[in-house]
N, C-alpha and C positions, 0 to 999 in steps of 0.2 A: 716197459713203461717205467720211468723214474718213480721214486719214492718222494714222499716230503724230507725225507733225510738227505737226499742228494740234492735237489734245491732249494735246501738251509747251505750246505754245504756251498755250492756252486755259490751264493750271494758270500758268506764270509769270503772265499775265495776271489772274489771281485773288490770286495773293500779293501783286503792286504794287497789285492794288488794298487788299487787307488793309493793308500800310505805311501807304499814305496815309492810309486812314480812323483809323489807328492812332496816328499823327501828329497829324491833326486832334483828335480825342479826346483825347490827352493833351493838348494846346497847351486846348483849353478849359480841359477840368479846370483846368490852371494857372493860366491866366488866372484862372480865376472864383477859386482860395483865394488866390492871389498880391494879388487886388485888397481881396478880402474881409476875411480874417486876416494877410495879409503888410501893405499899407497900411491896412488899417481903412478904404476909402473903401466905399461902397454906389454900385453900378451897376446901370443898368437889363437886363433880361434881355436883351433882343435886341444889346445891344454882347458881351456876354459869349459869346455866340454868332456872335461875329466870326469866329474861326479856321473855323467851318463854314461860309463861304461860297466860299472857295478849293477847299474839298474837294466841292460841291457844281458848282461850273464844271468841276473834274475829271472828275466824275462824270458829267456832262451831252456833253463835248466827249468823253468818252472816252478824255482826254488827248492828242488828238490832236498839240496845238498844239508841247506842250512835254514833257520826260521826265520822268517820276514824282520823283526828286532835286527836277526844278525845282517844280514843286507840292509838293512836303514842304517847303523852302525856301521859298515862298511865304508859305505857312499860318503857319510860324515867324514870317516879316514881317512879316505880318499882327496875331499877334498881340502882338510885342513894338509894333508901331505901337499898338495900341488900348490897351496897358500905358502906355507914354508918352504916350499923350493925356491919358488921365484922372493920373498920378499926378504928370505936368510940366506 
């Protein structure tokens, strides 16, 4: 039988994962109008979907590696990198 310490536990662990995913999602969305209507450049789908590939290694590793900060940091790199590619 679980304790009330594993489900405190289990619920923090559902909100960092809410952040992230939250994070990721926003960081798309941007990317895509920032590249779209901000530069007027046309990108192919699968770069636009860059910021979801940090949030996916999260999601996979469990975040074992690194602390949810660092993966929400990440996704942000991510996506200003794939902003800078295309618009420099």
């Amino acid at each position: 039988m679980a304790s009330s310490d594993d489900a405190a536990t289990d619920q923090f662990r559902d909100l960092t994962d809410v952040k992230v995913a939250l994070v990721a999602g926003l960081c798309t969305v941007a990317l895509t109008l920032s590249l779209e209507y901000g530069v007027g450049i046309e990108v192919p789908f699968v770069y636009r979907l860059s910021p979801l590939a940090p949030y996916f290694a999260y999601v996979f590793s469990r975040g074992a590696a690194l602390s949810a900060r660092t993966w929400m940091a990440l996704t942000a790199a991510v996506t200003l990198a794939t902003f800078g590619f295309f618009v420099f």
